[in-house]
TORMARBA-640745 format. One line per 4 residues: for each residue x, y, z of N, C-alpha, C, O. Coordinates in steps of 0.001 Angstrom, whole numbers, plus 500000, padded with zeros to 6 digits. Example, Ala and Ser with C-alpha at 12.3 -4.5 7.8 and 13.67 -1.06 7.14 Angstrom:
<bafis>
513190:494310:507800:512300:495500:507800:513200:496700:507800:514236:496681:508465 ~ 512850:497750:507080:513670:498940:507140:512900:500030:507870:513409:501138:508039 .
</bafis>
This chain:
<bafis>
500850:498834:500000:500000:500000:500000:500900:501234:500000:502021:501114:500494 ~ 500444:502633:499397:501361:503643:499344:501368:504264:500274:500449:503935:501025 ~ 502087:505202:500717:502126:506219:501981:501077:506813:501759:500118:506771:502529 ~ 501096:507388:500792:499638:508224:500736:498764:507657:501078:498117:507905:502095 .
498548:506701:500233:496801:505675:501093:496746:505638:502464:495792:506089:503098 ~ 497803:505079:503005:497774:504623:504315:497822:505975:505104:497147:505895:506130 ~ 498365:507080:504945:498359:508622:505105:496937:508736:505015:496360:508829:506098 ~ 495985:508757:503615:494614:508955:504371:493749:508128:505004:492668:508635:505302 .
493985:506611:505388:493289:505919:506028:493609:506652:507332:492690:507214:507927 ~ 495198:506686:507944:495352:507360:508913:494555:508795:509432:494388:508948:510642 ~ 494151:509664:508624:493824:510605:508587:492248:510741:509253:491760:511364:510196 ~ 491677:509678:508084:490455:509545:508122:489606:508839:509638:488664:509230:510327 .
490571:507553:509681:490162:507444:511248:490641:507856:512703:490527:507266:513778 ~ 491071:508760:512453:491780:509798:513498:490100:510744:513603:489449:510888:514638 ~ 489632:511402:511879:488550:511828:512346:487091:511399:512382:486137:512156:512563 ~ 487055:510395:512231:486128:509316:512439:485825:509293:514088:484825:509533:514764 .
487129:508904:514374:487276:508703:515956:486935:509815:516724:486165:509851:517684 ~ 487786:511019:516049:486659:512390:516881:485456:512772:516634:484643:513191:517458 ~ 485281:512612:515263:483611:512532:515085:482684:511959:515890:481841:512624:516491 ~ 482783:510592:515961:482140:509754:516568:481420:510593:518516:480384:510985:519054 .
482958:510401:518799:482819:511111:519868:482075:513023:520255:481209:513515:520978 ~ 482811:513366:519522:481792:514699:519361:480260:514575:519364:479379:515051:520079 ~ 480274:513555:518036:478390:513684:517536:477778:513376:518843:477045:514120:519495 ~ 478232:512004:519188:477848:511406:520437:477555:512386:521671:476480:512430:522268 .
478509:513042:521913:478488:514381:523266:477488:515284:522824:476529:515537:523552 ~ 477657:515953:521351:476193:516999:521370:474929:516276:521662:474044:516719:522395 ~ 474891:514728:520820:473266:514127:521856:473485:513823:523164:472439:513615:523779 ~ 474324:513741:523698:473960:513691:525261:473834:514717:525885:473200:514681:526939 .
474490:516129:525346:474052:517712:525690:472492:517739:525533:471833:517789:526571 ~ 472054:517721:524720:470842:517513:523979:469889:516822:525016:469220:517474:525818 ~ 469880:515761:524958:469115:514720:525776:469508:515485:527270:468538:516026:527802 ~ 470332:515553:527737:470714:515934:528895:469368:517399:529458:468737:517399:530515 .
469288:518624:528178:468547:519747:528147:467005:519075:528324:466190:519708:528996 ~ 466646:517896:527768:465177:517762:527604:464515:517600:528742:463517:518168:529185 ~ 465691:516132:529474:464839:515825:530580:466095:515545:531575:467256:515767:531231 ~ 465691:514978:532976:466653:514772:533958:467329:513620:533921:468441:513527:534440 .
466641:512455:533206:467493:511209:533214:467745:511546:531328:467652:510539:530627 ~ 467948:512467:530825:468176:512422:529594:470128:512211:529506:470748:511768:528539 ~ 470527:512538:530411:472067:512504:530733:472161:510881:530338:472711:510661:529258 ~ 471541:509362:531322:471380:508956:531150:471829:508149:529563:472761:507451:529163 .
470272:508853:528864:470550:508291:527446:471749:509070:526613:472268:508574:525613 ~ 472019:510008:527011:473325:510564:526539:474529:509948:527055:475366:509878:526155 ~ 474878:509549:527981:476043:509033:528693:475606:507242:527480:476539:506987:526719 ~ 474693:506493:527406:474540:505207:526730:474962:505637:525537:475887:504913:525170 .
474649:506720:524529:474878:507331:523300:476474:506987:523123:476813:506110:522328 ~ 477471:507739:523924:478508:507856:524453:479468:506466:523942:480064:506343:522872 ~ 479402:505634:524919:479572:504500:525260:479259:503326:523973:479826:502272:523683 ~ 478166:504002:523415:478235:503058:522177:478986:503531:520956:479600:502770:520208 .
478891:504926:520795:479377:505235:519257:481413:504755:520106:482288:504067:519581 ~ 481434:505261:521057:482866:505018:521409:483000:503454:521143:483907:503225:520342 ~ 482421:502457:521544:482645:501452:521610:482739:500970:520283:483753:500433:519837 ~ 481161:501252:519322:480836:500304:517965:481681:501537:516791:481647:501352:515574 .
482361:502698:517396:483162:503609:516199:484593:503649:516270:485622:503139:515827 ~ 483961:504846:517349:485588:505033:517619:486561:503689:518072:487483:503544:517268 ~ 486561:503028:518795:487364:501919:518896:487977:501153:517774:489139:500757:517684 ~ 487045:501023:516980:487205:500660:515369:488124:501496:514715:489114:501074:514119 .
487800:502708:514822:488589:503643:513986:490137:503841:514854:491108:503724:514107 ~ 490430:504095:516172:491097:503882:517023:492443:502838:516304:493478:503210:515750 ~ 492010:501636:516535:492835:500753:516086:493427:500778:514732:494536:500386:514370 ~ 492365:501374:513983:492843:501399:512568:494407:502491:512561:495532:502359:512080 .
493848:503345:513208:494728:504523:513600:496030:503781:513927:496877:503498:513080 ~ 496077:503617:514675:497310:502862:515074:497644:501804:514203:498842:501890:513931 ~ 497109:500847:513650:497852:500361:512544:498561:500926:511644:499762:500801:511403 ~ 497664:501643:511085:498111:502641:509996:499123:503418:510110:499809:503694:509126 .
499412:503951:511457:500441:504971:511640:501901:504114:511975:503053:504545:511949 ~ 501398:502732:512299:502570:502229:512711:503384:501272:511147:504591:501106:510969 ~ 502622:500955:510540:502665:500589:508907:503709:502066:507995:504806:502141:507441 ~ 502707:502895:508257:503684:504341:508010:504587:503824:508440:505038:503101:507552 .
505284:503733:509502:506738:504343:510059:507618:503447:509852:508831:503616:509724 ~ 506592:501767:509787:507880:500786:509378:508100:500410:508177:509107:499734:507962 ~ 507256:500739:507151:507467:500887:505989:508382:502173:505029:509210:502123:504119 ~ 507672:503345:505848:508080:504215:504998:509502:505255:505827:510041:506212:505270 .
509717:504942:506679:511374:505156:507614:510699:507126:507871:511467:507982:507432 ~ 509525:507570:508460:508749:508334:508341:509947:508984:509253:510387:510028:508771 ~ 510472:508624:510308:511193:508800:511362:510777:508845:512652:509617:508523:512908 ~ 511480:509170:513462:510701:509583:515222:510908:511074:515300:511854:511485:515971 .
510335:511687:514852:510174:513177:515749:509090:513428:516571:507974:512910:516593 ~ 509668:514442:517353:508871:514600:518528:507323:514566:518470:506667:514100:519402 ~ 506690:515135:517214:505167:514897:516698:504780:513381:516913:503793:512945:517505 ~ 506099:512477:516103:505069:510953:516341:504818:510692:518043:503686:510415:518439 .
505830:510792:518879:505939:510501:520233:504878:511264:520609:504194:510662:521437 ~ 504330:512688:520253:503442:513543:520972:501842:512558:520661:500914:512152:521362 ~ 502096:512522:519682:500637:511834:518455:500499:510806:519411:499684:510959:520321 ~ 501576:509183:519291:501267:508573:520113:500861:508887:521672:499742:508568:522072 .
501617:509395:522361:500628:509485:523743:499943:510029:523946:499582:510020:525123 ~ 499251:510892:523017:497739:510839:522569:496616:510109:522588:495587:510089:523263 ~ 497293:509205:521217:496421:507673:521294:496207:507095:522182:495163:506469:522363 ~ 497485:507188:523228:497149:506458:524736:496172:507082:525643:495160:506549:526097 .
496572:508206:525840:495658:508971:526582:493746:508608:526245:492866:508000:526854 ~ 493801:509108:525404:492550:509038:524781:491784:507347:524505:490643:506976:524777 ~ 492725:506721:523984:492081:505070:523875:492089:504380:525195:491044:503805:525500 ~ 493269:504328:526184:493593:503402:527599:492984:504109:528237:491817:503750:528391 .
493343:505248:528831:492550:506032:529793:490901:505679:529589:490151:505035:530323 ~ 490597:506469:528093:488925:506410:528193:488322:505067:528110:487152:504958:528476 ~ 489071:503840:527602:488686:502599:527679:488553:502568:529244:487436:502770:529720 ~ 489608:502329:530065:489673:502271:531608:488436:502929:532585:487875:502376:533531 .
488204:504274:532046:487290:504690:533006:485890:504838:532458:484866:504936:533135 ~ 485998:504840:530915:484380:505129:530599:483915:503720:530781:483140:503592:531729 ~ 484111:502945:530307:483580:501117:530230:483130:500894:531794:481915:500721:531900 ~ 483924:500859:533139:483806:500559:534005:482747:501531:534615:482095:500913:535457 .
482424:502562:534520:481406:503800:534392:480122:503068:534372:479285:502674:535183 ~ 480381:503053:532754:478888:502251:532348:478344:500998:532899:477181:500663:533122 ~ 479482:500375:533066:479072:499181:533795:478723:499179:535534:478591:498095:536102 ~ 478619:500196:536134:478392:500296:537252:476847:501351:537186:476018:501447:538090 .
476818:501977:535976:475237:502852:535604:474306:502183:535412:473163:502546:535687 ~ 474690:500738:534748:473606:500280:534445:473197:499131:535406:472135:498526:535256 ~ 474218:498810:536556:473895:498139:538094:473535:499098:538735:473144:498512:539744 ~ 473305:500510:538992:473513:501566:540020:471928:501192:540441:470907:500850:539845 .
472303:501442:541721:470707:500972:542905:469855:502042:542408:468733:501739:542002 ~ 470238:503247:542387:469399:504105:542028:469616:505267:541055:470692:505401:540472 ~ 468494:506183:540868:468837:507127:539471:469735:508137:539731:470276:508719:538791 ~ 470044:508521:541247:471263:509429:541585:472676:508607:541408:473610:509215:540885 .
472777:507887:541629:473500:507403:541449:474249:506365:540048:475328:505775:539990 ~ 473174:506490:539099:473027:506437:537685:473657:507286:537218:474760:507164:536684 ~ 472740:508712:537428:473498:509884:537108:474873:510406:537129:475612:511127:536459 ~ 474872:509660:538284:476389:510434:538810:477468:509706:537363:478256:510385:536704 .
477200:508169:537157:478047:507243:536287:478234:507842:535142:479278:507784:534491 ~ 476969:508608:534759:476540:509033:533417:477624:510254:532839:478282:510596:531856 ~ 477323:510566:534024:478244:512549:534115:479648:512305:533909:480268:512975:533083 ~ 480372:511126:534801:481733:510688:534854:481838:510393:533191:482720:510927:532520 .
480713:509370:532536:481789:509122:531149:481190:509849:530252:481218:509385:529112 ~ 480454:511218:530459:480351:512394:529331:482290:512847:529527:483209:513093:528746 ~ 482152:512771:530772:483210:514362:531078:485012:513238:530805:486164:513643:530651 ~ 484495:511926:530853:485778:510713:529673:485481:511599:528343:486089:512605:527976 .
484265:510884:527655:484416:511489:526644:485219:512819:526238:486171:512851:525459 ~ 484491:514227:527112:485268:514985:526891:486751:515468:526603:487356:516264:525885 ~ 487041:514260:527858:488441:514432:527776:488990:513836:526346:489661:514449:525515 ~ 488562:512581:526287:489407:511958:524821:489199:512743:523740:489880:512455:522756 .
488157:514010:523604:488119:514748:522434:489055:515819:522771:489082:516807:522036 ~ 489885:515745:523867:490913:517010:523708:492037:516257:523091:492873:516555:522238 ~ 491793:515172:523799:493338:514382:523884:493582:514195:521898:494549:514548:521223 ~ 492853:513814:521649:492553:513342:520326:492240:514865:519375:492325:514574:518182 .
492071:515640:519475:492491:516933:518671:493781:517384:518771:494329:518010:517863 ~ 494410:517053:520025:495498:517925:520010:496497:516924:519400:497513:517422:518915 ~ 496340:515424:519346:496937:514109:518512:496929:514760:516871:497846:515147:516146 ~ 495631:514687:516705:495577:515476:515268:496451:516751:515070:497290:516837:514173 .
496207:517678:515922:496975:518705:515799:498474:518770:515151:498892:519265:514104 ~ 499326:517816:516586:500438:517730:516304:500753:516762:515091:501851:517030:514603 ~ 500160:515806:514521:500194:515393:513498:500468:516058:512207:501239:515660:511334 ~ 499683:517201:512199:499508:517846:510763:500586:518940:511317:501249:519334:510358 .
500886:519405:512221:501667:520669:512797:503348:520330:512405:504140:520962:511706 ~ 503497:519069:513169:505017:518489:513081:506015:519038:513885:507192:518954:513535 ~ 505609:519718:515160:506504:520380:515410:507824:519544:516113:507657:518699:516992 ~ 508780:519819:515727:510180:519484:516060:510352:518532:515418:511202:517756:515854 .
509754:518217:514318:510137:517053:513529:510661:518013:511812:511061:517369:510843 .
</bafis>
């Protein structure tokens, strides 16, 4: 496969992966405004596009970027190292705390305490959409490379 291809597969599920996550957060903003357990179906929103998208796209990401570098001698500058612990941040971290989240929201004895699960993996999400722009960022930026 050429650099280029694999350059826009890379590309593409980098924003796939923030897409996903974004779209996902404005419906749980959304749902969140209508009603009180709307957080709820926004925090489930969450949890799935992350799970059935981004994760998908996630991995691709990392294939792809790692295919780049051993194929095409792309090099190590400080951008790939920044890019990668990015990916970490954003994939391990939000795997670690949003999953275990959900899985305690949807045992939680009660709806305060639902809530509370719900709020924790909007404000994951949130985070992996910084972590994961500023991945992109330095990607296209290059700095010190």
């Amino acid at each position: 496969m050429s650099y280029d291809t694999l350059k826009v597969i890379h590309t593409l599920a980098a924003y796939i992966w923030l897409g996903s996550l974004f779209g996902s957060l404005i419906f749980a903003t959304i749902a969140t405004r209508r009603s009180a357990n709307g957080v709820l179906t926004g925090a489930v929103a969450v949890v799935r596009f992350a799970t059935r998208v981004g994760l998908p796209a996630a991995v691709v990401l990392l294939i792809s970027g790692i295919w780049m570098l051993v194929s095409y001698n792309v090099g190590n500058g400080l951008w790939i190292n920044i890019g990668f612990i990015m990916w970490l941040i954003a994939a391990v971290v939000g795997s670690a705390l949003m999953h275990p989240a959900a899985r305690k929201m949807r045992n939680a004895a009660s709806d305060g305490e639902a809530i509370s699960y719900a709020k924790r993996i909007i404000w994951v999400g949130a985070l992996e959409i910084i972590a994961i722009a500023v991945g992109i960022w330095v990607m296209g930026a290059q700095p010190g490379g």
